[in-house]
Backbone as a ProteinNet text record, in pm:
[ID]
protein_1_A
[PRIMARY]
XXXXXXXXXXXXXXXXXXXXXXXXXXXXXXXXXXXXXXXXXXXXXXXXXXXXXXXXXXXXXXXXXXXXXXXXXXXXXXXXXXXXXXXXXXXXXXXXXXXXXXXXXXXXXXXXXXXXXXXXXXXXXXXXXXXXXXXXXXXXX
[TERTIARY]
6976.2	6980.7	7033.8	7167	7234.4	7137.5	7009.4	6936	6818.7	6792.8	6704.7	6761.6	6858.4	6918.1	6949.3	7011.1	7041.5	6871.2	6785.9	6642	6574.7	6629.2	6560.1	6658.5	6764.1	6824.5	6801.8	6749.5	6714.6	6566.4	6463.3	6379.9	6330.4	6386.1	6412.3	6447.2	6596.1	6628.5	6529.8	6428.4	6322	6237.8	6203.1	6081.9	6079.8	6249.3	6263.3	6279.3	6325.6	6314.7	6184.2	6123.5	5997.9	5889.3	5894.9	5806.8	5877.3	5976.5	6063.6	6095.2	6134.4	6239.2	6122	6028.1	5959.4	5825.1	5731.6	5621.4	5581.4	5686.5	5675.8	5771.4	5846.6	5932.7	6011.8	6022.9	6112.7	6216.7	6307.3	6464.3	6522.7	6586	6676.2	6785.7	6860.8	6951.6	7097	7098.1	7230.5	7127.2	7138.5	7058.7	7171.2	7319.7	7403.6	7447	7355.7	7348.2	7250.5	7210.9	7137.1	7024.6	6875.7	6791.2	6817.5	6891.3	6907.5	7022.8	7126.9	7203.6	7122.6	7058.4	6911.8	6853.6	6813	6725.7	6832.8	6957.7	7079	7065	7111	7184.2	7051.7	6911.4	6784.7	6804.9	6851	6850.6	6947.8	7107.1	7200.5	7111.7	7030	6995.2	6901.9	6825.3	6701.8	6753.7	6845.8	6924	7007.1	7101.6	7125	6999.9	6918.2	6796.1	6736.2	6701.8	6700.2	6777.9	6903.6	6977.2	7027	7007.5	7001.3	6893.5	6762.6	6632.6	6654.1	6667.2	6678.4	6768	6875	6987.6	6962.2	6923.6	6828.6	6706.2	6636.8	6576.1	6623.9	6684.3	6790.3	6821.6	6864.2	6961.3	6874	6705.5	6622.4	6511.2	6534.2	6462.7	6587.2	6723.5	6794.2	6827.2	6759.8	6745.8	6624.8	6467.9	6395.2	6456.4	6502.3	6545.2	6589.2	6670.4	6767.3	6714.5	6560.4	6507.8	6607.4	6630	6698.7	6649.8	6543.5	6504.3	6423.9	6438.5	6411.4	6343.8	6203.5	6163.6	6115.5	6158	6139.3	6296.8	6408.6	6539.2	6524.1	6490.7	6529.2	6414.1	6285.9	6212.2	6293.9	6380.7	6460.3	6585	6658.6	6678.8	6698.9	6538.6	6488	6446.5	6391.1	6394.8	6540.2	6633.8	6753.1	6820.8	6786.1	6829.4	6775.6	6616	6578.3	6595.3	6617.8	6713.1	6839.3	6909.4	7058	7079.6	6946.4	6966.8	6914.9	6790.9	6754.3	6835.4	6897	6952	7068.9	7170.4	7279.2	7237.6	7119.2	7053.9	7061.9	7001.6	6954.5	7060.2	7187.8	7263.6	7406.2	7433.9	7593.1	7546.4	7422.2	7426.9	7331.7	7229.2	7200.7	7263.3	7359.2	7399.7	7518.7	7647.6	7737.4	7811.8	7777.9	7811.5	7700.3	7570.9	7471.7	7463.9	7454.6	7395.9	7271.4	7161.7	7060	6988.1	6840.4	6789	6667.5	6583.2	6419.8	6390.1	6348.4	6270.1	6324.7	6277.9	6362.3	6249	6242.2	6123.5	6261.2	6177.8	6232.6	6269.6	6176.3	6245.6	6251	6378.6	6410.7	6392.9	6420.5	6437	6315.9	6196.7	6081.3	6145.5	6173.3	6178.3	6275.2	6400.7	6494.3	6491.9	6411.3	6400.9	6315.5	6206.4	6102.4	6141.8	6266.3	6344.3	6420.8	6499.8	6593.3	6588.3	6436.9	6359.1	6301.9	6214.7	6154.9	6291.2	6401	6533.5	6580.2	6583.8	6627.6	6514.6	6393.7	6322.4	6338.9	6292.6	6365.7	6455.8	6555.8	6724.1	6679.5	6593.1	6651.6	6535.8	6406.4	6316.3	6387	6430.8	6543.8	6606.1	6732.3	6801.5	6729	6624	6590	6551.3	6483.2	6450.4	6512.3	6669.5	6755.6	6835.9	6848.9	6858.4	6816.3	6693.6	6578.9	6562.7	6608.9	6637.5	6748	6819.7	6961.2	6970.5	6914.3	6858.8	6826.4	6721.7	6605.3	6688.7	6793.7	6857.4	6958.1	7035.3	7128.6	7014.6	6922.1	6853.3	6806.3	6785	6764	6869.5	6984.1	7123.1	7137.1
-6300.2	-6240.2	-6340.2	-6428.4	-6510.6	-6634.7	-6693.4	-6749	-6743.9	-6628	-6544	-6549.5	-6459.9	-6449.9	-6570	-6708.8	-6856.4	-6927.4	-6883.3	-6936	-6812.3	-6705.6	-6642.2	-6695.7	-6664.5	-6705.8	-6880.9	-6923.2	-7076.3	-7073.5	-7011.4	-6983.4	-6894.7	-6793.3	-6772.5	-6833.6	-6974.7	-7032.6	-7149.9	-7151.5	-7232.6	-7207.9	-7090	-7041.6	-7031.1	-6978.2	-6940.3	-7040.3	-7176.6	-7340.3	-7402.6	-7349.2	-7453.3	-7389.2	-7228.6	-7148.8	-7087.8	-7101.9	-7001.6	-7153.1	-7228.1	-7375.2	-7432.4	-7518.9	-7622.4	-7610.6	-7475.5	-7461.7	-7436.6	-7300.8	-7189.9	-7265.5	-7340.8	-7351	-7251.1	-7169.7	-7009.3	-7016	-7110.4	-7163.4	-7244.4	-7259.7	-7367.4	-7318.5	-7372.1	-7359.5	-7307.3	-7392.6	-7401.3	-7414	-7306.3	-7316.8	-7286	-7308.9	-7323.4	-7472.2	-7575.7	-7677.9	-7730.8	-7929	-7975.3	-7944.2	-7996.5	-7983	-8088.4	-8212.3	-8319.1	-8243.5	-8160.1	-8083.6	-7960.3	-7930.5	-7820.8	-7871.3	-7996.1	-8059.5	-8113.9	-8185	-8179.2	-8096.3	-7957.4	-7826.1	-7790.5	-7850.6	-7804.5	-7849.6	-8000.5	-8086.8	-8004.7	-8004.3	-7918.1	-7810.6	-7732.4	-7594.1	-7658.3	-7738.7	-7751.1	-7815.7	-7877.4	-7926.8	-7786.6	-7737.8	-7630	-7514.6	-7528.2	-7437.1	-7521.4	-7655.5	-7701.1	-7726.7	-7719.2	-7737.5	-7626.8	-7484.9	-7364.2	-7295.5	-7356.7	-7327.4	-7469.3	-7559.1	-7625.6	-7564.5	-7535.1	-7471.3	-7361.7	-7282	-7158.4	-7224.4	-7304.5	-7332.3	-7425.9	-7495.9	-7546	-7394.3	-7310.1	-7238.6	-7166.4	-7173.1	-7056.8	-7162.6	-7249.8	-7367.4	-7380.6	-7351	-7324	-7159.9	-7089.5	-6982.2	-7005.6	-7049.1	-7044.8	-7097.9	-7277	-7338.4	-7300.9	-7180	-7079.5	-6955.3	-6939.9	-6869.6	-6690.8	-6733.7	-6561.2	-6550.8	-6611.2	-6564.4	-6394.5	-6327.8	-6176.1	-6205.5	-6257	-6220.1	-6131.3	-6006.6	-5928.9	-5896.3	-5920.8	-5952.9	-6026.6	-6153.9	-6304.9	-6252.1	-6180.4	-6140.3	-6044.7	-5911.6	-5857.6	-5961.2	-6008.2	-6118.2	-6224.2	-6210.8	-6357.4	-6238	-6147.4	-6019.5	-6009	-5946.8	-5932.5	-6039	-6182.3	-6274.9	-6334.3	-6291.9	-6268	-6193.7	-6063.8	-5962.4	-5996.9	-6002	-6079.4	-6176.1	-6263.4	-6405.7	-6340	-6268.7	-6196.2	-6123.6	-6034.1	-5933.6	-6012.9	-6120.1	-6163	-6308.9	-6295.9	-6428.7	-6338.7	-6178.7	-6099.4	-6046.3	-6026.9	-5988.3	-6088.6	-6145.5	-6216.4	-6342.3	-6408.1	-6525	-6486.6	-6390.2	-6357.5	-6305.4	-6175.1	-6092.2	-6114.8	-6117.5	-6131.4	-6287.8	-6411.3	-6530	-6569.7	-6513.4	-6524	-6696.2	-6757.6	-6895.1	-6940.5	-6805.9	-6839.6	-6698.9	-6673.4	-6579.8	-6581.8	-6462.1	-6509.9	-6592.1	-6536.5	-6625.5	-6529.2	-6626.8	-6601.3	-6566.4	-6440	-6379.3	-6215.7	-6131.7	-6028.3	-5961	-5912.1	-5759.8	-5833.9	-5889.6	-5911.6	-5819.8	-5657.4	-5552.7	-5550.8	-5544.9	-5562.7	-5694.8	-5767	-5897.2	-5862.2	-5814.5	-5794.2	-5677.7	-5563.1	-5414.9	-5490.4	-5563.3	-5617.5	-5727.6	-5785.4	-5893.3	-5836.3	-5720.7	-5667.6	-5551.5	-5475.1	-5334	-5420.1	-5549.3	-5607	-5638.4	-5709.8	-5750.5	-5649.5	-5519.3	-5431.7	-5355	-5392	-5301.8	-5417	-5555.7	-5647.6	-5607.5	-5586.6	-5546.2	-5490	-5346.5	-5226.1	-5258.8	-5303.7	-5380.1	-5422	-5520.3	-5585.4	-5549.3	-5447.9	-5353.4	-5266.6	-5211.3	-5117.7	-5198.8	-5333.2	-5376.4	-5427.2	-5453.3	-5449.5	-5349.2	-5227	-5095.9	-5092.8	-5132.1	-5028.4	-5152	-5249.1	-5398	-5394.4	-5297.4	-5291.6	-5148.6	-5020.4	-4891.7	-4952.9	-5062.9	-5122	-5160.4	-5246.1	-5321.4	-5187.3	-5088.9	-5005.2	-4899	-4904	-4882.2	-4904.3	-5049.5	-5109.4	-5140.4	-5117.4	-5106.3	-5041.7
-13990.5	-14122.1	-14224.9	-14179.2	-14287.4	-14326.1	-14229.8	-14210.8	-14330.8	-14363.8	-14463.2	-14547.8	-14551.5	-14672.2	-14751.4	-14676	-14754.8	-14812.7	-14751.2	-14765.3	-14869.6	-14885.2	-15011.4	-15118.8	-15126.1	-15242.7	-15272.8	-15200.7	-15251.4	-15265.7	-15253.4	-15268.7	-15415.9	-15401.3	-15560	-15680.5	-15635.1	-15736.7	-15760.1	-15663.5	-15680.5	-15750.7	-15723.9	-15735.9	-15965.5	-15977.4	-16141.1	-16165.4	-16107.8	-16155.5	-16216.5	-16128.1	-16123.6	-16230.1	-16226.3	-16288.1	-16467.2	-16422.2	-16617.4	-16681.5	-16561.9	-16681.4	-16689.9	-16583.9	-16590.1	-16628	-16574.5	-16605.3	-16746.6	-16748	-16886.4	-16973.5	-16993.6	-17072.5	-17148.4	-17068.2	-17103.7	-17166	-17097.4	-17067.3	-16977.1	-16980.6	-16907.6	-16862.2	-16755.7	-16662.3	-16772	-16866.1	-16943	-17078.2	-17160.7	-17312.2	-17462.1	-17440.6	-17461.8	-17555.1	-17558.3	-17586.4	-17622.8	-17634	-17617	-17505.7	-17573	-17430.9	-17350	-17411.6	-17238.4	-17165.4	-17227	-17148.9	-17052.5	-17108.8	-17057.4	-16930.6	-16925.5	-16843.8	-16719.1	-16760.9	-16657.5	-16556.5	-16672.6	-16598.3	-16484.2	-16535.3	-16481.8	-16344.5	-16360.4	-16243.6	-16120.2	-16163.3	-16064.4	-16023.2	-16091	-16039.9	-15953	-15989	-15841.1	-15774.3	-15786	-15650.9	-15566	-15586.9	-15543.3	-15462.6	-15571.8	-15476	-15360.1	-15332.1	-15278.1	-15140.9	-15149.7	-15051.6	-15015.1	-15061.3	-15009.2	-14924.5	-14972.4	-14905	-14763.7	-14786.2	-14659.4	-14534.1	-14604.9	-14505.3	-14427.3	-14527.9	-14455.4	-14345.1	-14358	-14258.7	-14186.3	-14202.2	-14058.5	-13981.4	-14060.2	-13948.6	-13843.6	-13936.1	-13876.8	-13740.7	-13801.5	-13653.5	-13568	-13565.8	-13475.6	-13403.6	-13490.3	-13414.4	-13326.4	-13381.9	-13255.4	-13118	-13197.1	-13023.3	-12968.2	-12981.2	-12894.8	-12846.8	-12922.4	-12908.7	-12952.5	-13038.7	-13084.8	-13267.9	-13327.9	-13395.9	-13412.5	-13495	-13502.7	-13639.1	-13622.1	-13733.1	-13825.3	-13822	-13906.5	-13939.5	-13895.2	-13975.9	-14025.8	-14076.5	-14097.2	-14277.2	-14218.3	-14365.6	-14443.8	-14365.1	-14450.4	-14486.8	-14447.3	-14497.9	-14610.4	-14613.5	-14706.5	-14831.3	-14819.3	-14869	-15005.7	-14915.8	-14981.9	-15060.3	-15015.4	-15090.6	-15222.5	-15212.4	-15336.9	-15426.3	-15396.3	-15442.3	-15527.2	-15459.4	-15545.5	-15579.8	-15562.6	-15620.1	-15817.5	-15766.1	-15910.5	-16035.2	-15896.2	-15962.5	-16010.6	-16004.5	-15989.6	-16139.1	-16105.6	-16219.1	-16365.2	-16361.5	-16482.7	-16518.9	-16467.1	-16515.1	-16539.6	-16492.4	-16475.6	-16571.5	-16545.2	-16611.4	-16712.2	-16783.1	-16866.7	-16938.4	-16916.1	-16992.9	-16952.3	-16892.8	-16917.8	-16925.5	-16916.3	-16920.3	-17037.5	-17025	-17204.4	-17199.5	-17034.8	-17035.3	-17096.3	-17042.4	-17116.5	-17065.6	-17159.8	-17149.1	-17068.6	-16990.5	-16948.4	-17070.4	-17159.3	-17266.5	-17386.4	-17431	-17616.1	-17664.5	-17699.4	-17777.8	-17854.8	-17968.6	-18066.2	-17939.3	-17800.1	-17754.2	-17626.7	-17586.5	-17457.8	-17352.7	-17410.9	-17314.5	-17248.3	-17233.5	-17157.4	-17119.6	-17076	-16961.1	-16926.6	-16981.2	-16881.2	-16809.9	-16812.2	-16729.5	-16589.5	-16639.1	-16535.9	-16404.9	-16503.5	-16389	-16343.4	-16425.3	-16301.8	-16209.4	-16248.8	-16184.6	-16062	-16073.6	-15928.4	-15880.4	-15923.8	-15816	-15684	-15792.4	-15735.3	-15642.1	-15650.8	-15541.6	-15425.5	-15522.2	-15344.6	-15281.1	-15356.1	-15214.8	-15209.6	-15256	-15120.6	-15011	-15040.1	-14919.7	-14804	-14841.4	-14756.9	-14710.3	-14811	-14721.4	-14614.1	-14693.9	-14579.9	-14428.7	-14449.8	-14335.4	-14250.1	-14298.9	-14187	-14168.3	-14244.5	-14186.9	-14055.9	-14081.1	-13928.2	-13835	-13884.9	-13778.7	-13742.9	-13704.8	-13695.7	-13634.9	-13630.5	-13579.2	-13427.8	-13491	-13340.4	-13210.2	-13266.1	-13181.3	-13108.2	-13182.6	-13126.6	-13035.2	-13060.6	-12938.4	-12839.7	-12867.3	-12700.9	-12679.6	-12699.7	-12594.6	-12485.7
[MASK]
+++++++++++++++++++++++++++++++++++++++++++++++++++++++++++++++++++++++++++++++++++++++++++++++++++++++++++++++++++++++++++++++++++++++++++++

C-alpha cells in the first residue's frame, strides 16, 4: 500500500508539473514572485515528484522480488495518493498558503470545485479499494 501510495503522490506531482506549470502555463510552483523564481520553485517540485515516483517503485520491484506484491492494494494505493496529493495541492497550497492558483482566470470556482470534486472521488476509490483489500486478506485467515 505505502508502495502506491509514495508512487501516486509522485505521480500526480508529475503529472500537475508537466501538464498546469509546463505545458499549459497555468502556474507555477511558487507564483508569489518573479517567473525565474517560478521556474526554480518549478525545478524543486519536479524534482520532488521525481524522487517520490522512483521510491514508490523501488519499493514496489521489491515487493515482487519477495514476491508479496498485491496488486490491487498497491492500485488502491497509488489511487489514494493521488487523492491527497490533489486534494492537499487544492486546498493548503491554493487556498490556504495562496502559493499559487490552477490558473488565473475571473471565476476560479469552476477549477477549484473540479480539482478538488476529482481529488476527492480518487481517495474514496482508493479508500474503498483497500477497504475490500483488507476485508480479502481477514478472510483468508
Amino acid at each position: 500500500m505505502w508502495s502506491g501510495f509514495l508512487f501516486g503522490v509522485g505521480f500526480a506531482a508529475f503529472f500537475d508539473e508537466a501538464v498546469f506549470h509546463q505545458l499549459l502555463h497555468w502556474h507555477h510552483f511558487y507564483d508569489k514572485s518573479t517567473t525565474s523564481a517560478g521556474l526554480v520553485s518549478d525545478g524543486f517540485f519536479h524534482a520532488f515528484s521525481w524522487f517520490a515516483t522512483v521510491g514508490g517503485l523501488f519499493l514496489f520491484a521489491d515487493l515482487q522480488r519477495r514476491n508479496a506484491l498485491w496488486l490491487k492494494r498497491w492500485l488502491g494505493g497509488t489511487l489514494l495518493g493521488i487523492g491527497v496529493f490533489q486534494l492537499y495541492d487544492g486546498t493548503v497550497q491554493h487556498k490556504v498558503m495562496q502559493i499559487h492558483q490552477i490558473r488565473y482566470v475571473e471565476n476560479i470556482l469552476v477549477y477549484d470545485l473540479i480539482w478538488n470534486m476529482s481529488a476527492v472521488v480518487l481517495l474514496l476509490i482508493g479508500a474503498i479499494v483497500l477497504y475490500r483489500t483488507g476485508k480479502e486478506a481477514s478472510y483468508e485467515q
